[in-house]
N, C-alpha and C positions, 0 to 999 in steps of 0.2 A: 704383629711382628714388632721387635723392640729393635729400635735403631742407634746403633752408637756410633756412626759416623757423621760428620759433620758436614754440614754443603760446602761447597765452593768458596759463598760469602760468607759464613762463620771461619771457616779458615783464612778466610783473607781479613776479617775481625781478628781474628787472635793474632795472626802474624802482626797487623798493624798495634794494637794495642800493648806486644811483644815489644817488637822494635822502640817505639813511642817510651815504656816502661825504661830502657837499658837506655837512652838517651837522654834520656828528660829529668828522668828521675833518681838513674843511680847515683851519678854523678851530684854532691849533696846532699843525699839523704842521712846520710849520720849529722851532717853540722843543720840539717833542717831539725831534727830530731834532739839535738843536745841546747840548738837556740831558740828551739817550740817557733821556727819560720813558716809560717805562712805559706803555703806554695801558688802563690799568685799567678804567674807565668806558666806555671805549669798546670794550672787550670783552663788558663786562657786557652792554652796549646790543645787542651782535650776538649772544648769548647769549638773549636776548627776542626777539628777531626771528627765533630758531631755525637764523641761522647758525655754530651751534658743534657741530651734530649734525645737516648737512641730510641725509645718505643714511643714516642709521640709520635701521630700521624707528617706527616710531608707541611701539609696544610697546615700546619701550628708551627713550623718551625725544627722540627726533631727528625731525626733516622729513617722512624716508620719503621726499624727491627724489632725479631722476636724476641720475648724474654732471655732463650737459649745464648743467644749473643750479646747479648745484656750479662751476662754473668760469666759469661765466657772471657769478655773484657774486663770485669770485674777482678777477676781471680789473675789476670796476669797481671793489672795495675798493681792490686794486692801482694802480690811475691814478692815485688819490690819497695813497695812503699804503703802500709797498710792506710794510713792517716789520710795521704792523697785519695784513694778507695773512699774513703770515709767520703768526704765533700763529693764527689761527684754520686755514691751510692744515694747520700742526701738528697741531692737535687733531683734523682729521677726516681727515686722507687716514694720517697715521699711525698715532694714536691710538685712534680711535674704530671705525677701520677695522679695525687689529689684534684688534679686541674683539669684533668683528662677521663677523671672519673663525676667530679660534681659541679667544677664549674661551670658559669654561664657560658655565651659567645662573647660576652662582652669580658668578663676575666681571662681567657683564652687569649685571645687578641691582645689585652693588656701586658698582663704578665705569663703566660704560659708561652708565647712566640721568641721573646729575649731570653728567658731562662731556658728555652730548650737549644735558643742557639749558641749558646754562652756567654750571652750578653751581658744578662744579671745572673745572681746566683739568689737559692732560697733557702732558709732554717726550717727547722720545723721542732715549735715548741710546745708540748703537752707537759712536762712535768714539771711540778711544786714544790719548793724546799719540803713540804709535809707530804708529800706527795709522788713515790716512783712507780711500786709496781699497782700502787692502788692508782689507777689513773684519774677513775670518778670524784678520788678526795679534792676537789681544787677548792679556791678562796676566791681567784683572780674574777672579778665579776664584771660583766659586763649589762652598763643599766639605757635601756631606750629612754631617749629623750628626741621627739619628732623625729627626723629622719634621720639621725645619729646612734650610735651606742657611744656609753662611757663609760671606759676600761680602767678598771683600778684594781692594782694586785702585782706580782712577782712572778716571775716564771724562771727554774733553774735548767743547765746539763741542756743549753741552747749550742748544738754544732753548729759551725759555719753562724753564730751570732753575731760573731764582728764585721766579718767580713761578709756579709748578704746584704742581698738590698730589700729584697723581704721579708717576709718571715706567715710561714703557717701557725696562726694561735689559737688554741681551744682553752676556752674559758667557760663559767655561769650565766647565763643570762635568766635561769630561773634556780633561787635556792631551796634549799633544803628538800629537794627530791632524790638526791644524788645524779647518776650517771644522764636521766633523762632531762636533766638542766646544762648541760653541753654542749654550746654550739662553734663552732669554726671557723675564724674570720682569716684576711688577709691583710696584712696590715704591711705599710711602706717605712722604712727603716727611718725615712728624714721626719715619722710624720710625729707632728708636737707631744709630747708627754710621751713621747717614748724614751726613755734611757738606756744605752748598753751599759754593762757592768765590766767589771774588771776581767782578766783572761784567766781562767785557771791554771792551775799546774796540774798536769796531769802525770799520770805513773806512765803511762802509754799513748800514741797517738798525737804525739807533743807539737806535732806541725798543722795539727787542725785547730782552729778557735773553740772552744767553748766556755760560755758564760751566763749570768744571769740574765734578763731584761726585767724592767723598772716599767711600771704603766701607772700615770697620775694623773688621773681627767685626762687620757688621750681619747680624741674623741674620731671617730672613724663614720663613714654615711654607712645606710643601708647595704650600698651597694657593694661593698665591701664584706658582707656575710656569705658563706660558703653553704651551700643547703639551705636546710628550713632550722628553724632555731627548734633546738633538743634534739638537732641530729648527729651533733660534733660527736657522740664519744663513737656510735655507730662509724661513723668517716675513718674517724682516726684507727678504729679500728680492724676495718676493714683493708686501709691505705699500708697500716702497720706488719698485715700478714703477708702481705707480697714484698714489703720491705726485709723481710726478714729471709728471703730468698737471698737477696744481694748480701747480706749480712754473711751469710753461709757462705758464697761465694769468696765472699773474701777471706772465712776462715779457709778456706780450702789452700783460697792462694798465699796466705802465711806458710801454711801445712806445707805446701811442697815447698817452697823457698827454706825451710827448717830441714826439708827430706834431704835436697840440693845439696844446702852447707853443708849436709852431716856424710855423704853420699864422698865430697870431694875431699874433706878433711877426714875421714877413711883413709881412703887412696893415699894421702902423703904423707899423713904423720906416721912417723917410726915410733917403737917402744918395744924392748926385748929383742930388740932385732929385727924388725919384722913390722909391718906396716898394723895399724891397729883393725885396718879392717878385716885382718886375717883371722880376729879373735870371732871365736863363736858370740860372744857377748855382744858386741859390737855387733854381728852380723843379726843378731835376732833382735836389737834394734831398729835395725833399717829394716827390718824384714817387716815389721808391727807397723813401722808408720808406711808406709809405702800399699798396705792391704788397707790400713785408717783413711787415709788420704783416698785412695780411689773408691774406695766404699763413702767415703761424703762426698766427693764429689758426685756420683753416682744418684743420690740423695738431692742435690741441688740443681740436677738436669731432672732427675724426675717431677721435682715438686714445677720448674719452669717450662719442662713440657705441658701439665695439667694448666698451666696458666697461660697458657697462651692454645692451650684448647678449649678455653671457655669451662674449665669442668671446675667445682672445688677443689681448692688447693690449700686450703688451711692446716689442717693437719700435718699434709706432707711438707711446708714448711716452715713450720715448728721443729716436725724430726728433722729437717736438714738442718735449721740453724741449733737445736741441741748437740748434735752429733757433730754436725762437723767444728762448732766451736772449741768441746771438750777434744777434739782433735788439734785444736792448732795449739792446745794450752798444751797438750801431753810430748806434740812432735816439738815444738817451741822449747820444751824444760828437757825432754829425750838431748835435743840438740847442743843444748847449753852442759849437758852431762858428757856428750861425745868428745867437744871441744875441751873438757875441764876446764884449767885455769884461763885456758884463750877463751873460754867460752863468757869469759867474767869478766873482759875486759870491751871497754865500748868501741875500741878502733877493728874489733874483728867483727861485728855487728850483730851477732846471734841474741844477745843479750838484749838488744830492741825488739828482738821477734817474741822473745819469752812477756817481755812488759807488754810490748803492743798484743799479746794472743789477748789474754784476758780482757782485755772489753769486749768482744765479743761474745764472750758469756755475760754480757749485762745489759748494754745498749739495746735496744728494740725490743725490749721483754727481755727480762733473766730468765736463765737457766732451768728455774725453778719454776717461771710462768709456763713458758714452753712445756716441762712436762704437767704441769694443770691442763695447758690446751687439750693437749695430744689424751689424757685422761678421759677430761672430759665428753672429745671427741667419740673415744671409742665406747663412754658409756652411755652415752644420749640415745 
């Protein structure tokens, strides 16, 4: 039997995450978005309200919710603020996730306890100025010496870089094998030779950090390595596929905040006499994203069901974050088309849904990886 209602506590998830969202976040969100602000405060806030560690167990610090509520909360943070979505998706589907999936008891207790309660936050960095969707191509190496490694190399397109106090890094520790020289460390933000880099400018997403990190002889102990060494790309890989659930979520929650505007600015704008949603044109717009939107959503409860049954979910989160991404690019520019010349200006806000959709077709695998997955998947 397929269930599409929601319990009691995923409803009392979304309504709080709801409210949380029109309070916290609306208020601001254009001038966070035109000043590329930080949303500091507004982390801390979802950090108390326990969404910065919702599926970590009790006992670590986190929720102890299902993935389903986990994306549930995603996609209403997302409708209003994609970028905020970003940092907190960061910390749990990568971060907190990777901790809960390979760390020790001794890394749990360190950093998986404060990062799930929103104490610290975490990055998480895999790609190399020569290096996005080819993950394996890295340079950044790291060389044993006793109980040390010693990390030298660059790592780019670091979320939440600035602002973390961690950071998840996959580097070399053996070359020229490719992917099976991979391993995964933890590394502390203040710890020597590490560098942050400058802040990008982004086209979208301008209230979240990201940037380069710099490694020069930072030297990090043993203790400090995530796995077995040559297990990073495996990690990351695997950590990556369930991240891309939240990814999708959040295209979702663009999608309907683009459905929203276009739904309201309908209704009140006049032209020929007559309100413009009375145009068939108009009406078979809303009609397209409104069938797109609950068909990816649909897409990203089913892939979070499968994960949180224990069953493989790879594939079906792939198609969710394919689908529903090219959803929030189409409802996002549908939107910007409904509104015309308002829609082109930044004090009516639509015009940040259109920039912020598109990272979502790139961030956590593009587009294009996605459908490799999903290929591959069905021809194995």
């Amino acid at each position: 039997m397929i269930e599409f209602s929601l319990t009691n506590e995923q409803e009392l998830i979304q309504k709080i995450s709801r409210e949380f969202s029109q309070e916290h976040l609306l208020p601001g969100v254009i001038e966070r978005d035109e000043k590329a602000i930080f949303p500091i405060e507004q982390v801390k806030i979802m950090g108390e309200l326990g969404f910065m560690g919702m599926m970590v167990p009790e006992k670590w610090g986190g929720s102890q919710l299902d993935t389903l509520s986990y994306v549930i909360a995603i996609e209403e943070i997302a409708a209003v603020e994609l970028a905020t979505s970003t940092v907190m998706s960061v910390n749990n589907s990568l971060v907190c996730q990777l901790f809960m999936d390979y760390g020790t008891k001794e890394q749990k207790e360190k950093y998986l306890k404060p990062l799930a309660y929103g104490k610290k936050l975490g990055a998480y960095s895999l790609s190399e100025p020569q290096s996005g969707s080819d993950a394996s191509n890295m340079k950044t190496y790291a060389k044993k010496e006793g109980n040390y490694y010693i990390i030298n190399g660059t790592k780019n397109w670091v979320t939440n870089g600035i602002n973390s106090d961690i950071v998840i890094m996959f580097c070399m520790t053996k070359k020229d094998i490719g992917y099976k020289g991979v391993t995964a460390f933890v590394i502390e933000k203040d710890t020597p030779g590490l560098t942050v880099g400058r802040k990008e400018d982004k086209l979208g997403i301008r209230a979240t950090d990201t940037c380069e990190l710099y490694f020069e002889n930072c030297k990090i102990p043993h203790k400090n390595r995530i796995g077995e060494e040559g297990q990073g790309f495996k990690i990351a890989m695997k950590v990556l596929g369930g991240g891309r659930i939240g990814i999708a979520a959040q295209a979702v929650g663009l999608s309907r905040a683009a459905l929203d505007a276009s739904v309201s600015f309908a209704k009140e704008r006049k032209q020929f006499g007559q309100t413009i949603g009375e145009f068939g044109a108009i009406q078979n717009k809303l009609a397209n994203m409104a069938v797109e939107v609950d068909a990816a959503r649909l897409l990203v409860w089913r892939a979070a069901k499968l994960k949180d049954q224990g069953k493989d979910y790879l594939r079906e989160s792939s198609m969710a974050k394919l689908y529903a991404s090219s959803t929030a690019m189409k409802c996002a520019t549908d939107c910007v088309q409904i509104h015309g010349g308002y829609g082109y200006m930044r004090e009516y806000g639509v015009e940040r849904l259109m920039r912020d959709a598109k990272i979502t077709q790139i961030y956590e695998g593009t587009s294009e990886i996605q459908q490799l997955v999903i290929g591959r998947d069905l021809l194995k």
